[in-house]
C-alpha positions in Angstrom: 78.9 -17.9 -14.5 76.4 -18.6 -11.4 75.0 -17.6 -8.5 72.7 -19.0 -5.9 71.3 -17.0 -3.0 68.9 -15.6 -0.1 65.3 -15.2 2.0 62.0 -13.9 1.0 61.3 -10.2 2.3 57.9 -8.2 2.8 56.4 -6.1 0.0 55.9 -3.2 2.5 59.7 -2.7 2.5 59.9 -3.1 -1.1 60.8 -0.1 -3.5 57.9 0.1 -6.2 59.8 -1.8 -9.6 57.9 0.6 -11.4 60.1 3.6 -9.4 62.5 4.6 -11.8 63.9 8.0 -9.7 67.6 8.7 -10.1 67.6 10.5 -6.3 69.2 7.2 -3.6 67.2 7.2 -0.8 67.4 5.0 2.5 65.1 1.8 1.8 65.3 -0.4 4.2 67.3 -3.6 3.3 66.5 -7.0 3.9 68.7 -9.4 5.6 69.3 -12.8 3.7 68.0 -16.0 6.2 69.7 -18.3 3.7 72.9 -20.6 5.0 73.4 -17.9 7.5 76.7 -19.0 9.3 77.5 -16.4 12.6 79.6 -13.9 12.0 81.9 -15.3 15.5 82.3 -18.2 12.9 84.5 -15.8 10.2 85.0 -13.4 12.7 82.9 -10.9 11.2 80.2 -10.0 10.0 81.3 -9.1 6.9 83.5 -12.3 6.5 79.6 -14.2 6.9 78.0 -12.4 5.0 80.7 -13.6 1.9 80.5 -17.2 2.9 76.7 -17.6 3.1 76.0 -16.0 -0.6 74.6 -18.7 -3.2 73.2 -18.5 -6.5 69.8 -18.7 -6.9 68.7 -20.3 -9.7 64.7 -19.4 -9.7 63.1 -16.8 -8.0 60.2 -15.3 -8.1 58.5 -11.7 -9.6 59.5 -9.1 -6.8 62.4 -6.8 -8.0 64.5 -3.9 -6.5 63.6 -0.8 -7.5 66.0 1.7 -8.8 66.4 3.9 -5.6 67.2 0.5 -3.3 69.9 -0.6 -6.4 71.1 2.9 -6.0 71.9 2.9 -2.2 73.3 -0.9 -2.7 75.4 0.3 -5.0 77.2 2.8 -3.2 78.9 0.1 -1.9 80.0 -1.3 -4.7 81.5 1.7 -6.2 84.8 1.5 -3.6 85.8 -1.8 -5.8 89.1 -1.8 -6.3 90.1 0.4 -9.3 93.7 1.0 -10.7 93.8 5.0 -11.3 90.5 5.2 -10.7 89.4 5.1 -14.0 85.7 3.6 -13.3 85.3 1.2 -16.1 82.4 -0.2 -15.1 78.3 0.2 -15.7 75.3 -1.4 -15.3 72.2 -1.5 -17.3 69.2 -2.5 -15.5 66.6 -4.6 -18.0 62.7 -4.6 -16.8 59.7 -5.4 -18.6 59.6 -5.2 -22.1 63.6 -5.2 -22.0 63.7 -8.7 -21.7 61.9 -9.3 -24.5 64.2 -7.2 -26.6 67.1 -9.1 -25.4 65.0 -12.6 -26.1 64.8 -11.3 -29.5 68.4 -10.2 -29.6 69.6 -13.6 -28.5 67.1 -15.3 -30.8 68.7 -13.0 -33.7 72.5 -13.8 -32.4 71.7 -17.4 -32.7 70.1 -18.0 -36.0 66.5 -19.2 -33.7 63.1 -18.5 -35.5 59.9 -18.9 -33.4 56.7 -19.3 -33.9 54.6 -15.6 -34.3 54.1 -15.1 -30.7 56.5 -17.4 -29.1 59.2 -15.8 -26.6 62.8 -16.7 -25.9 62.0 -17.2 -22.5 65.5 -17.3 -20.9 65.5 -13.5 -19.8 62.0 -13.8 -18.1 63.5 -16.1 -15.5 64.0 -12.9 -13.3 61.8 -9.5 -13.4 65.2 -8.2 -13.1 68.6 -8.5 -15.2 71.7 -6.1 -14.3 74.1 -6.1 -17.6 77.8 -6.0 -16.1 79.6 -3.8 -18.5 83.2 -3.1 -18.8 84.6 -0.5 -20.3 88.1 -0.8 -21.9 90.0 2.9 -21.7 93.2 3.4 -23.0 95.7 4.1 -20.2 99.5 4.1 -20.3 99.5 2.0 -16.4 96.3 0.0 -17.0 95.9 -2.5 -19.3 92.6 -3.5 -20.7 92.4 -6.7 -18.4 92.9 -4.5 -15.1 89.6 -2.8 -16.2 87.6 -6.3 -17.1 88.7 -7.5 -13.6 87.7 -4.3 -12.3 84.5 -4.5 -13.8 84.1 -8.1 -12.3 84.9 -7.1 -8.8 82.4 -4.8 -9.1 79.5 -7.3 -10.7 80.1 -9.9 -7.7 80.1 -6.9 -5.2 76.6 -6.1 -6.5 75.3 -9.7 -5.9 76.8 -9.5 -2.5 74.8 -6.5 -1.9 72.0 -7.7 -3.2 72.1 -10.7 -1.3 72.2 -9.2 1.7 69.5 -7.1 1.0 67.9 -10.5 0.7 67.5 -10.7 -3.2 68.3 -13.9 -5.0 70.8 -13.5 -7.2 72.8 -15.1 -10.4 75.1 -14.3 -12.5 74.6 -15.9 -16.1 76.5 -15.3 -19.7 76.6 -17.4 -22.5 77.9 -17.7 -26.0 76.4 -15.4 -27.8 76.8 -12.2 -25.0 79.0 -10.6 -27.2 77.8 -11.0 -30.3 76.4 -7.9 -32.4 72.5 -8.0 -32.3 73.1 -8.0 -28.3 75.3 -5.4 -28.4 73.3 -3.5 -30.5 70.1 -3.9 -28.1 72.3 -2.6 -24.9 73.7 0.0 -26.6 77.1 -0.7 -25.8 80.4 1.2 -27.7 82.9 -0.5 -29.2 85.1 0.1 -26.3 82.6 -1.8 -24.0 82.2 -6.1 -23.3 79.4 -7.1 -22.0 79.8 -9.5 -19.1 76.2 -10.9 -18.4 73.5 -10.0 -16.5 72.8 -10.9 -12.7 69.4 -12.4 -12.7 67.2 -11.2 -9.6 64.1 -11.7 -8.2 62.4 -12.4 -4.6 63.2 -16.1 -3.2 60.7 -18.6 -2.8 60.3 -19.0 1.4 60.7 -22.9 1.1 63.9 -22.5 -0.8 64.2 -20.6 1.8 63.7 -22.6 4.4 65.6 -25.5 3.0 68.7 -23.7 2.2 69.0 -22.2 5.6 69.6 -25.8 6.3 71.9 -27.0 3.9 75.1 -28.3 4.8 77.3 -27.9 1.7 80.7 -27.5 2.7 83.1 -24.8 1.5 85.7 -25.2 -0.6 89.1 -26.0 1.5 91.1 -22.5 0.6 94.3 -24.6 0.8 93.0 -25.4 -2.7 93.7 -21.9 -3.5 96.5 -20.6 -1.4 100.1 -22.0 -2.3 103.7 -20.4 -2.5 105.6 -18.4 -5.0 107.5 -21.2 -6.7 111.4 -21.1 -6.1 
């Protein structure tokens, strides 16, 4: 899974990374200059805001602090829930963290390194969101329902967080599920881990040069067909 995104923002508006208070405050958000179509376009803003997110796959070593992920996230808690059974988290990975789950992934994979050699995969972002989904037994909601809860929920984040003006991407890989990474996110057996949504600051020339990109969408026709007689 990918994800390719946004503009650079100013430190002032920044929440300290190092902030790690539970309260949500009001930080002020930063509005994404990358592939910005106009909302009369889609015919809203909202509608814009969807088309122009992208996956960003380097950025740099500015983060969100808790309290901004906090207020972003009150948006993404009205995803789309059957019985409202919330089978979703998200574990947020800073510092040291990354480390751990460089080890964890070594472990998971059978790789020895050098003494003091890193995996350095999980220090691509000072930032990595674990999308977690939760599978709770429920007579009207199958365990799938909840995964594709839990999904709605992950891409709603990176939308949010694009806006905001973070780059953003989602990444997995074959060994996300295996024990020693389980084990180092602390996840019940109930629980699948989904990735993590890489995120940093973006790079003003990316920037720049994305706000000019002509990639087309996808023709939705692609998507959209009849139910078959």
């Amino acid at each position: 899974m990918t994800e390719r995104d946004p503009a650079p923002v100013n430190p002032s508006d920044q929440a300290p990374a190092s902030d790690q208070a539970p309260g949500i405050d009001q930080a002020p958000l930063r509005r994404t200059v990358v592939n910005p179509p106009s909302a009369s376009a889609y015919g809203t803003p909202v509608l814009a805001a969807m088309a122009r997110r992208r996956s960003v796959t380097k950025v740099g070593e500015r983060a969100p602090g808790n309290r901004e992920l906090l207020t972003l996230m009150r948006s993404v808690a009205t995803v789309a829930d059957h019985k409202a059974l919330r089978p979703w988290r998200v574990i947020a990975l800073r510092g040291d963290d990354r480390l751990r789950l460089g080890e964890a992934l070594d472990a998971a994979a059978g790789v020895e390194r050098a003494p003091g050699e890193v995996n350095p995969k999980p220090l691509r972002a000072p930032l990595l969101l674990a999308i977690v989904a939760s599978q709770i037994e429920h007579p009207k909601v199958p365990h799938w329902e909840q995964i594709a809860t839990a999904a709605g929920a992950g891409h709603l984040l990176s939308l949010a967080l694009s806006e905001a003006g973070w780059g953003v991407m989602w990444r997995s890989g074959i060994h996300t599920n295996d024990p020693q990474v389980r084990v180092a996110h602390g996840l019940a057996d109930d629980e699948l881990l989904m990735g993590w949504l890489y995120v940093g600051d973006v790079d003003p020339a990316f920037a720049r040069r994305a706000s000019t990109s002509s990639r087309p969408v996808p023709d939705p026709q692609a998507f959209l067909s009849p139910m078959p007689r």
